[in-house]
C-alpha positions in Angstrom: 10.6 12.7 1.0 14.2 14.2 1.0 17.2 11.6 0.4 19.2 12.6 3.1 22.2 10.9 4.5 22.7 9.7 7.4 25.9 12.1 8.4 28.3 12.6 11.8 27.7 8.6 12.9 29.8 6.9 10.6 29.5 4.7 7.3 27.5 2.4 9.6 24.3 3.6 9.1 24.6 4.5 5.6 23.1 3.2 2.9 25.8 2.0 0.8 26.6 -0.1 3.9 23.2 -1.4 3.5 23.9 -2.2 -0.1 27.1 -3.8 1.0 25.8 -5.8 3.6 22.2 -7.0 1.6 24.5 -8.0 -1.5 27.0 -10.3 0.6 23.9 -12.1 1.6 23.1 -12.7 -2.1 20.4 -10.3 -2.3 19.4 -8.5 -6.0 17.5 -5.6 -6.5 14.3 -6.6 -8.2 13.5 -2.5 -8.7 15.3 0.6 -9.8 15.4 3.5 -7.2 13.1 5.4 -9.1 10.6 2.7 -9.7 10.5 1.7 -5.7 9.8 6.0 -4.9 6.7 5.8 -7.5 5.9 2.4 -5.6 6.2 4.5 -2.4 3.8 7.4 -3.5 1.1 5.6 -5.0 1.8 4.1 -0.9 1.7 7.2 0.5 -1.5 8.3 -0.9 -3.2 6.3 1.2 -2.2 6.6 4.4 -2.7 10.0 6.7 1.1 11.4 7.3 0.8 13.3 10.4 -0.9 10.1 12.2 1.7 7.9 11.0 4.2 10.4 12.3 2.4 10.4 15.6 2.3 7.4 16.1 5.9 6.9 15.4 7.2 9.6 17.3 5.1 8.3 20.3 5.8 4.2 20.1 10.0 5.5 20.2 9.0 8.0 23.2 6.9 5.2 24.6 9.5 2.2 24.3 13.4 3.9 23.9 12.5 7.4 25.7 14.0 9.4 22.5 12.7 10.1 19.3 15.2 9.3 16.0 16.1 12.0 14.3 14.9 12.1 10.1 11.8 10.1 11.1 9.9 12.7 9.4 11.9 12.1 6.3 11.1 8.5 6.2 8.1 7.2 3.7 4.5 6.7 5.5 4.1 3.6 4.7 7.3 2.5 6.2 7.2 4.5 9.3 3.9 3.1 9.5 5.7 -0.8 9.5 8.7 0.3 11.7 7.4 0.3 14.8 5.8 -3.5 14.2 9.5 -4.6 12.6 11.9 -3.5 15.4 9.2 -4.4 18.2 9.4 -7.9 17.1 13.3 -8.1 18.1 12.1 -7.3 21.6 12.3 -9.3 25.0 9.2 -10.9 25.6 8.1 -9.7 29.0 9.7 -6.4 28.5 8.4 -3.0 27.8 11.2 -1.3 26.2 13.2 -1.8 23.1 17.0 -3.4 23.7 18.6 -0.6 21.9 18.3 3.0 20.7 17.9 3.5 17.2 19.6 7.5 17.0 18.8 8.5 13.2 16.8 7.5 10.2 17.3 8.3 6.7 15.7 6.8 3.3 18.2 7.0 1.0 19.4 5.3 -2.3 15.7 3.5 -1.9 17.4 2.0 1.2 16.9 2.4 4.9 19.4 3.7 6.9 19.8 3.2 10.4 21.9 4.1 13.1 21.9 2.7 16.2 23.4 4.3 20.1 25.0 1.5 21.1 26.9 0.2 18.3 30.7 0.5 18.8 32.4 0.6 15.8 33.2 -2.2 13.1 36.9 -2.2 12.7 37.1 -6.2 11.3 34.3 -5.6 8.8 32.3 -8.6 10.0 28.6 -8.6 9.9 27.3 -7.6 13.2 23.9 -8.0 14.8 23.8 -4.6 13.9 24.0 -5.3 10.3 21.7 -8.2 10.4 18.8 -6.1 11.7 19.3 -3.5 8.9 19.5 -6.2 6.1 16.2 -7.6 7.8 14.4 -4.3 8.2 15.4 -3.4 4.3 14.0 -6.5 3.2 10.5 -6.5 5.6 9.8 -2.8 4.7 6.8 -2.4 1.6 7.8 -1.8 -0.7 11.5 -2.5 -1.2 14.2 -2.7 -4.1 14.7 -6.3 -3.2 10.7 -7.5 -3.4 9.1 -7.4 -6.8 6.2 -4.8 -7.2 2.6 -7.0 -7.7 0.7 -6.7 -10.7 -1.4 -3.9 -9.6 1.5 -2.0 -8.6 3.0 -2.5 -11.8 -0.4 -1.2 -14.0 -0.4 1.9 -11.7 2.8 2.7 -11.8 2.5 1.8 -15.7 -0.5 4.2 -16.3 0.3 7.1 -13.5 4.3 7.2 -14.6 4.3 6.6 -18.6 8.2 8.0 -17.8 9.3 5.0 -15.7 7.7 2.0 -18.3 11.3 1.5 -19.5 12.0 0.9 -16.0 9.3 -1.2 -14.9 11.3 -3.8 -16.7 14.9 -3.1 -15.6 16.7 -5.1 -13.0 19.1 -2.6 -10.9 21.7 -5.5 -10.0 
């Protein structure tokens, strides 16, 4: 996966604005970023990417009639969760999302989202906006907030003898 930023849409979607917004809700990273991307291969290997792509691409064709763009950047085995996470925040009755989620990024171990109709934040209050990207970071699996389980650790201890150090480091 490539850490790109989300660019051209403001500090919004970005993922120190993530960071900003998850730590003024007293969250603390339980994992480094390097120890959450071995979490997310060991993830990845068991999933088939192309289907999860598909499928993605077709639930936001399906229920917002656009496709974000960098959702091929995103981890499998979040883009696999996505579609269950922001379906939730739907209207029951209703067959389309209530907004347009425009790009996608994992970044800093964080995702970063940006959204079509959210105007900008000049008062720096936390928006609804915000509040879906704080619960989106902290529902995804695996995540810098949630602690890795015991089999997680052991196979990140024996398949990344680099990263022990780190197994045992707190980022926050």
């Amino acid at each position: 996966m490539t850490a790109e930023p989300i660019t051209g849409l403001g500090h919004l979607g970005s993922a120190d604005h993530v960071f900003k917004i998850l730590r003024s809700h007293g969250m603390k990273q339980s994992l480094t970023s390097a120890v959450l991307a071995a979490a997310v291969e060991l993830a990845e290997s068991t999933v088939s990417r192309a289907e999860v792509v598909s499928q993605a691409r077709q639930f936001f064709t399906d229920r917002t009639g656009f496709v974000p763009v960098g959702i091929e950047e995103l981890p499998s085995c979040w883009l696999q969760q996505l579609p269950t996470l922001l379906w939730n925040g739907h209207k029951p009755g209703e067959d389309r999302l209530p907004y347009m989620v425009l790009r996608l990024a994992f970044e800093q171990g964080v995702l970063g989202i940006a959204f079509l109709q959210e105007p900008p934040n000049e008062n720096g209050r936390v928006t609804c906006w915000d509040r879906l990207r704080l619960l989106l970071n902290l529902f995804l699996v695996p995540n810098l907030w949630r602690p890795l389980t015991r089999e997680e650790e052991l196979e990140i201890w024996t398949r990344r003898p680099e990263l022990r150090r780190e197994l045992f480091t707190l980022e926050d």
